[in-house]
C-alpha positions in Angstrom: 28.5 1.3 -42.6 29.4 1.8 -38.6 30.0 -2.1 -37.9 31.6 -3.5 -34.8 33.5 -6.6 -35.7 31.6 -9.4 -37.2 28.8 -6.9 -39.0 26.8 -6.0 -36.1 25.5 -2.5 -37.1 25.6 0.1 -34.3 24.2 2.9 -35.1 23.6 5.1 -38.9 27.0 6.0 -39.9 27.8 10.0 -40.6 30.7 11.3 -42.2 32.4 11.7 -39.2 32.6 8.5 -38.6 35.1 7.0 -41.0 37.9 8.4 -38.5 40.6 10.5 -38.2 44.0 9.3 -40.7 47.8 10.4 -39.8 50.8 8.9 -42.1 53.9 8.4 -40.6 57.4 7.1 -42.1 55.0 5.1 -44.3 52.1 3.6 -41.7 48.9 5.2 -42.1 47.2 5.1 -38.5 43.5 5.8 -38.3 41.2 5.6 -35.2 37.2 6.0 -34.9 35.9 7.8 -32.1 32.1 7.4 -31.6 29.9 7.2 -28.6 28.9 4.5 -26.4 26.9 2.2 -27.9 23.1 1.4 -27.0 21.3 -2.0 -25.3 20.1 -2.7 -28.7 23.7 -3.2 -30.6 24.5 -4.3 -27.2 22.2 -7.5 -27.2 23.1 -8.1 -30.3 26.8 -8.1 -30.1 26.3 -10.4 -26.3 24.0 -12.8 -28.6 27.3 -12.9 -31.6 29.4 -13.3 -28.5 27.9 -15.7 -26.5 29.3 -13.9 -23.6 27.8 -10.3 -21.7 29.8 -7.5 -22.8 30.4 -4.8 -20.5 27.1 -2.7 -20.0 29.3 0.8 -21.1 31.3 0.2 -24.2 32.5 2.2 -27.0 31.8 -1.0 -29.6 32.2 1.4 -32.7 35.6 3.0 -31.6 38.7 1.2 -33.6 42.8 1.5 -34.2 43.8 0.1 -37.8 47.4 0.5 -38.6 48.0 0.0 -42.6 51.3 0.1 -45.2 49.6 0.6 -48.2 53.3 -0.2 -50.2 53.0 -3.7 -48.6 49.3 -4.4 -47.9 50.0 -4.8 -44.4 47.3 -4.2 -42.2 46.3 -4.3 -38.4 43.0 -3.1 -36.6 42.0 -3.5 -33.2 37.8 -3.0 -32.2 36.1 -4.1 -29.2 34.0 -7.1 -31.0 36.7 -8.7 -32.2 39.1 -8.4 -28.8 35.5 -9.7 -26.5 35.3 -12.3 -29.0 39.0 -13.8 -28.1 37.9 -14.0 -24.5 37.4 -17.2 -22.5 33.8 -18.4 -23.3 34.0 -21.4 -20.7 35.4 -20.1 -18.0 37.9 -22.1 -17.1 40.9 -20.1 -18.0 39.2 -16.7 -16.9 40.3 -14.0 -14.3 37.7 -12.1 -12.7 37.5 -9.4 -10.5 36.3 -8.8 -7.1 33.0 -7.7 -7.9 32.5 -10.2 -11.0 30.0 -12.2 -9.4 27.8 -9.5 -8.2 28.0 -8.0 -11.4 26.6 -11.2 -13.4 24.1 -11.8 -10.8 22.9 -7.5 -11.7 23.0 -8.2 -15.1 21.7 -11.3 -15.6 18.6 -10.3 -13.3 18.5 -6.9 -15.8 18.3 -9.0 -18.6 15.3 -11.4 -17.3 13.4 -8.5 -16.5 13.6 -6.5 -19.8 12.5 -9.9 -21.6 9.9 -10.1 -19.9 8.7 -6.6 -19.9 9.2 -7.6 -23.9 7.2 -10.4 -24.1 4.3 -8.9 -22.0 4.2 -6.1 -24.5 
């Protein structure tokens, strides 16, 4: 199963997409390559979230680092690192063209529930 951090499914899962596996001195290292994902996932992984995502993001693409001897493990994923961000406010940087953006997005977003709940 393609899942982006907390279980949201993306999209159906091929072969492909368990990822590409190097070993090194020990350290297997395998990343996951897959396309950007659609507004569906999207919603869904802004709802999880409690923040909006970025409208382009690769939400399936992932770095795990493991030592199998040891059981050590690291992975990085775009779910997880949006989920460690700032959900108040209060602590967060933004950039120039931040508030602009919200205002885009959020106006997206009203429309396409209504166009929703009209249909």
């Amino acid at each position: 199963m393609a899942a982006n951090g907390n279980g949201v499914d993306t999209h159906f899962p091929s072969s492909a997409d368990a990822g590409n596996s190097i070993t090194q001195n020990g350290f297997r290292i395998t990343t996951r390559k897959l396309p950007i994902l659609k507004s569906g996932p999207i919603d869904t992984m802004a709802s999880k979230l409690r923040i909006t995502p970025p409208e382009m993001i690769f939400g399936d693409n992932s770095v795990s680092i493991e030592h199998p001897v040891s059981g050590w493990e690291i992975s990085f994923n775009a779910f997880d690192a949006l989920d460690r961000v700032d959900k108040t406010g209060e602590s967060m940087l933004k950039v120039a063209y931040s508030r602009e953006w919200q205002k885009s997005r959020s106006a997206y977003q009203s429309s396409t529930r209504w166009i929703e709940a009209g249909s």
